[in-house]
C-alpha positions as CSV (number, residue, x, y, z in Angstrom):
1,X,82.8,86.6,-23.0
2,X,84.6,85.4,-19.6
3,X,88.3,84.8,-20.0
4,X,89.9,82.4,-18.0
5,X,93.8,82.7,-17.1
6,X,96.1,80.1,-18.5
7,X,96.3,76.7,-16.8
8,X,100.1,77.4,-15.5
9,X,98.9,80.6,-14.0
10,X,95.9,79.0,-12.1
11,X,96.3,78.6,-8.0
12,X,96.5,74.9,-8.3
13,X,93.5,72.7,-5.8
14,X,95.4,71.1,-2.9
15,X,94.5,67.3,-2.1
16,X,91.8,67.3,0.7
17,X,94.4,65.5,2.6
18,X,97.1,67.9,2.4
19,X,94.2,70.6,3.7
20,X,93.2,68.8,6.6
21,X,96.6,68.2,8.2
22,X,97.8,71.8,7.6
23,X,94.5,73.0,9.1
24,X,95.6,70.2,11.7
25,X,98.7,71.9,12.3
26,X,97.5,75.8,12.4
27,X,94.8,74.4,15.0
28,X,97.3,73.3,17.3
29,X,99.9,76.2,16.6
30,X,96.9,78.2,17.7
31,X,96.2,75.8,20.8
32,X,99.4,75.7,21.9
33,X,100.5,79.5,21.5
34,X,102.0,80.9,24.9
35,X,102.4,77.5,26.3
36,X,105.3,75.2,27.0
37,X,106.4,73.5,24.2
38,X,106.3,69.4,23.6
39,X,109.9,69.2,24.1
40,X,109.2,71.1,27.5
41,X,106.3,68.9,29.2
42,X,108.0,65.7,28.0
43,X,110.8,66.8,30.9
44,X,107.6,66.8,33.2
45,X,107.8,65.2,36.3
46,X,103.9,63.5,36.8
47,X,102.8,62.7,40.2
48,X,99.3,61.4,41.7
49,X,97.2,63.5,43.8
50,X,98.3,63.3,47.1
51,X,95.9,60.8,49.2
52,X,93.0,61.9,51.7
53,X,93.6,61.5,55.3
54,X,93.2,57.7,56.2
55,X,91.2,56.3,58.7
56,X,93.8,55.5,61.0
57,X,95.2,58.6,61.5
58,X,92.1,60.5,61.9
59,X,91.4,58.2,64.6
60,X,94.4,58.5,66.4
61,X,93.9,62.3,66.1
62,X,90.2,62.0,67.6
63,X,92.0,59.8,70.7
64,X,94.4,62.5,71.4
65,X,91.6,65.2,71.2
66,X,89.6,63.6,73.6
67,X,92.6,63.1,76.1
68,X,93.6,66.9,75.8
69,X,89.8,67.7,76.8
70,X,90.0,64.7,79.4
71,X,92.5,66.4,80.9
72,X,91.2,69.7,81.0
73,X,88.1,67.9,82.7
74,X,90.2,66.4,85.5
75,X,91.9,69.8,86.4
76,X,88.4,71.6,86.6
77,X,87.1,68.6,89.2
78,X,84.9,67.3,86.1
79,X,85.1,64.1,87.2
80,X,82.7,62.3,85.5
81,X,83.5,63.7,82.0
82,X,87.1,63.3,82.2
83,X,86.1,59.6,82.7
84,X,84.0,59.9,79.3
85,X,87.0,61.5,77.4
86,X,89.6,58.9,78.6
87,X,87.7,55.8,78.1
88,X,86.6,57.5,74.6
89,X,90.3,57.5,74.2
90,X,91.3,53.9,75.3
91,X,88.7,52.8,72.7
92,X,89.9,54.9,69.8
93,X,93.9,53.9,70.1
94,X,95.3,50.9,71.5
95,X,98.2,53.2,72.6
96,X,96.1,55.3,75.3
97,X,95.5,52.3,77.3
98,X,97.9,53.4,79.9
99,X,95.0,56.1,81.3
100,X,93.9,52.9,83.1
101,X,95.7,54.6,86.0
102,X,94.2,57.5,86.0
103,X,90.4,56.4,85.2
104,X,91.3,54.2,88.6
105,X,91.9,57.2,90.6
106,X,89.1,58.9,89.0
107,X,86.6,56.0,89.8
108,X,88.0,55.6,93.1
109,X,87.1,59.3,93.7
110,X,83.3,58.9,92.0
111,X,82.8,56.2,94.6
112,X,82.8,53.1,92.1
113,X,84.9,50.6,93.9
114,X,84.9,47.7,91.0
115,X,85.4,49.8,87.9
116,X,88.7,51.6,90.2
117,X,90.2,48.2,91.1
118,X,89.2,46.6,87.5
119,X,91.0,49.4,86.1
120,X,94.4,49.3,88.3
121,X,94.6,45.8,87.8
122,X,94.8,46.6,84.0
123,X,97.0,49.2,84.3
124,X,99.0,46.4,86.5
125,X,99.6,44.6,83.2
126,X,101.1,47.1,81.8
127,X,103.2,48.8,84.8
128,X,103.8,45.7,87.0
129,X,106.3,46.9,88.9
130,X,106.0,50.8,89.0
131,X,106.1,51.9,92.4
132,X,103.4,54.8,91.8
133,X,100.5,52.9,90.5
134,X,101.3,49.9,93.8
135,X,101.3,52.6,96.2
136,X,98.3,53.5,94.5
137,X,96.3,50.5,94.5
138,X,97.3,50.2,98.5
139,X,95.7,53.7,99.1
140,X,92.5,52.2,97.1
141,X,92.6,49.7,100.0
142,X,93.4,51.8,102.6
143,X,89.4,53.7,101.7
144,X,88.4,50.9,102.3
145,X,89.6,49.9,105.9
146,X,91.1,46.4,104.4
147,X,94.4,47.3,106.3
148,X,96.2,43.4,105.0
149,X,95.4,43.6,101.5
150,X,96.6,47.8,101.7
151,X,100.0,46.4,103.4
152,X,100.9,44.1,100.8
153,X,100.7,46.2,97.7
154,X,102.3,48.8,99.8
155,X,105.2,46.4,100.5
156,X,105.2,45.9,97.1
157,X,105.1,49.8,96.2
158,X,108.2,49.7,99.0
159,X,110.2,46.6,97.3
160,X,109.9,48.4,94.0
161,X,111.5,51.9,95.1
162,X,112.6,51.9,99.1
163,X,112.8,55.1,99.5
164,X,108.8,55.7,98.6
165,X,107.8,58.3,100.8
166,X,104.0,58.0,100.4
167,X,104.2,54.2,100.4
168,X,106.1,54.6,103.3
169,X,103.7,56.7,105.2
170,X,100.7,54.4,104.0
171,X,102.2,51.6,105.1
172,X,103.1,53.0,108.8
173,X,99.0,54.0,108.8
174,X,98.2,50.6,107.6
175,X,100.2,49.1,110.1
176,X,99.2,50.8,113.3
177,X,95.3,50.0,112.3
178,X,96.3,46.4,112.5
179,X,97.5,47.2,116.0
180,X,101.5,46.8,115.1
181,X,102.5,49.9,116.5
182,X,106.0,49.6,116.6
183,X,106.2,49.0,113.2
184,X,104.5,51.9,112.3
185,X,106.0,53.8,114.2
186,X,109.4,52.7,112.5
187,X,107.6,53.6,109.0
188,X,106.3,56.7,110.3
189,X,110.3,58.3,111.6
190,X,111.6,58.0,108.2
191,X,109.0,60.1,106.4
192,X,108.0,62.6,109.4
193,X,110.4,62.2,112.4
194,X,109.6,60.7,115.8
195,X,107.8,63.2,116.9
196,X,105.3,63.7,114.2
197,X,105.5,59.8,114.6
198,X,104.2,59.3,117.8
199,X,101.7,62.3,116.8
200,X,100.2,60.0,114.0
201,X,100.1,57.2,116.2
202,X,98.0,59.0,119.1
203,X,95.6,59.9,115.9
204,X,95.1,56.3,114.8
205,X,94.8,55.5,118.2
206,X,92.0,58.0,118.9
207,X,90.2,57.1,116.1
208,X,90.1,53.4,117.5
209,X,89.1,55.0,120.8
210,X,92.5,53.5,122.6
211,X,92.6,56.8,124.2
212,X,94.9,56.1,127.1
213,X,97.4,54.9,124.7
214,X,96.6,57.8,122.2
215,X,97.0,60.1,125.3
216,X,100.9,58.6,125.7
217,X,101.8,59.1,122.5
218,X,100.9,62.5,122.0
219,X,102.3,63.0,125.2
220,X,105.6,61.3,124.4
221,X,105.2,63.6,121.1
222,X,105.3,66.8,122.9
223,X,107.9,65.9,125.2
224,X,110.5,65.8,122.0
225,X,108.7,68.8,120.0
226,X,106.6,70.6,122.3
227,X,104.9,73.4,119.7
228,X,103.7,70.3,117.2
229,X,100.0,71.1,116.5
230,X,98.4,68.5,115.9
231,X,99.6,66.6,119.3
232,X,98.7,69.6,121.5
233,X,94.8,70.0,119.9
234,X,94.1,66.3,120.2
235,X,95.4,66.3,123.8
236,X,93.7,68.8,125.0
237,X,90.7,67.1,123.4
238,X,91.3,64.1,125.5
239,X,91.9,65.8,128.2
240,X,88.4,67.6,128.6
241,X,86.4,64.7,130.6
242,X,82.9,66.6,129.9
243,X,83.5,66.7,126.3
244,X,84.3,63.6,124.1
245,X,87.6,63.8,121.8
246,X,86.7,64.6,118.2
247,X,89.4,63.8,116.1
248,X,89.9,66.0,112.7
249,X,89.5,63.4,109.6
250,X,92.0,61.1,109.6
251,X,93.2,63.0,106.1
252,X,94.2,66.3,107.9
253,X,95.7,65.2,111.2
254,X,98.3,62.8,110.3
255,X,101.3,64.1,108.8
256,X,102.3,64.0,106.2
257,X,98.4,64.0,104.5
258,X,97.7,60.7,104.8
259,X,96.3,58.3,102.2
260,X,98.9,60.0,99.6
261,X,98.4,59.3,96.0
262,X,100.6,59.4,93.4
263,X,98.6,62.1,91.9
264,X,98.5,63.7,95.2
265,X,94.9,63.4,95.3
């Protein structure tokens, strides 16, 4: 027959309550083993995930790509795509809309005469008075043989910075093809010297097909520097009665290189 222990000696049955929250407790003394204890993460410092890259500034990264490879396009002679790269720019960030400038130069070079003059008149709105950009827009007239309209943004250029070189020697070109030599030649002394003056003079002149008074002035030229180049070739061009004078482009013969662009292009 089965004997059973005395009641006092019996393992006495713990409430289901009192089971559940010490098997509550061993579960989370096993959870928790190794880590950092509650008194630990409550010194926790929280903080959100740290945003994605906005819109804005992706876009303003894109602009400056496109002028870094715009540039790169312009030194190679690429000129159509460094157009493409700074217009892609302009439109991307407000603050790329100075290029305006320099797509004017680079239109003027492709041969499109509105989109180059639309584009230094905005770059006029920003830069009003910066003697580069005028002396650049009076080149832009200068190409194309509208001597008036070159000599007032050239005065301009001049009123701006006086001492302007370029403008200077745009304005003495500008001048002579309007027939007002003497003031050219005034403009011309102060960049190249009176010799090289009356020089550019006697080139302008030739090119109108004054060549008695071209002949003068490189004559008058030589008589105060007689080993200047440019002087001695065209005279002795003029001076050939069986063979007609052919000037060099106007670019290459007047000194300095004529048509002079900020840029120097």
């Amino acid at each position: 027959m089965r004997t059973f222990p005395p009641l006092a000696d019996r393992p006495r049955k713990l409430p289901r309550r009192t089971v559940l929250a010490n098997c509550g407790i061993c579960l989370l003394a096993i959870t928790c083993g190794g880590c950092t204890t509650f008194q630990d993460m409550s010194k926790w410092s929280w903080k959100p995930a740290p945003p994605a890259a906005d819109a804005e500034t992706f876009t303003r990264d894109q602009a400056a790509i496109a002028v870094t490879k715009g540039e790169s396009a312009e030194q190679l002679g690429n000129t159509d795509e460094a157009i493409r790269y700074f217009e892609q720019a302009r439109s991307l960030d407000p603050q790329w809309n100075h290029l305006s400038r320099r797509l004017a130069v680079l239109y003027d070079q492709r041969g499109d005469s509105e989109k180059a003059r639309a584009a230094y008149h905005q770059a006029l709105e920003l830069q009003p008075r910066d003697p580069e950009l005028l002396n650049d827009l009076g080149v832009y007239y200068l190409h194309r043989e509208r001597w008036s309209e070159a000599e007032a943004w050239l005065r301009r250029a001049l009123a701006a910075q006086p001492d302007h070189q370029r403008a200077t020697n745009n304005l003495a070109m500008s001048l002579a093809m309007q027939g007002r030599l003497q003031e050219s030649y005034d403009a011309f002394s102060k960049v190249v010297g009176p010799a090289a003056a009356y020089s550019n003079l006697g080139v302008l002149l030739t090119r109108q097909g004054r060549t008695a008074e071209a002949r003068d002035h490189f004559q008058r030229a030589l008589a105060l520097e007689n080993t200047l180049h440019p002087a001695n070739e065209f005279l002795s061009l003029l001076d050939r009665p069986a063979t007609p004078a052919s000037p060099a482009p106007l670019e290459t013969s007047v000194q300095p290189v004529a048509y002079q662009r900020a840029t120097g292009r």
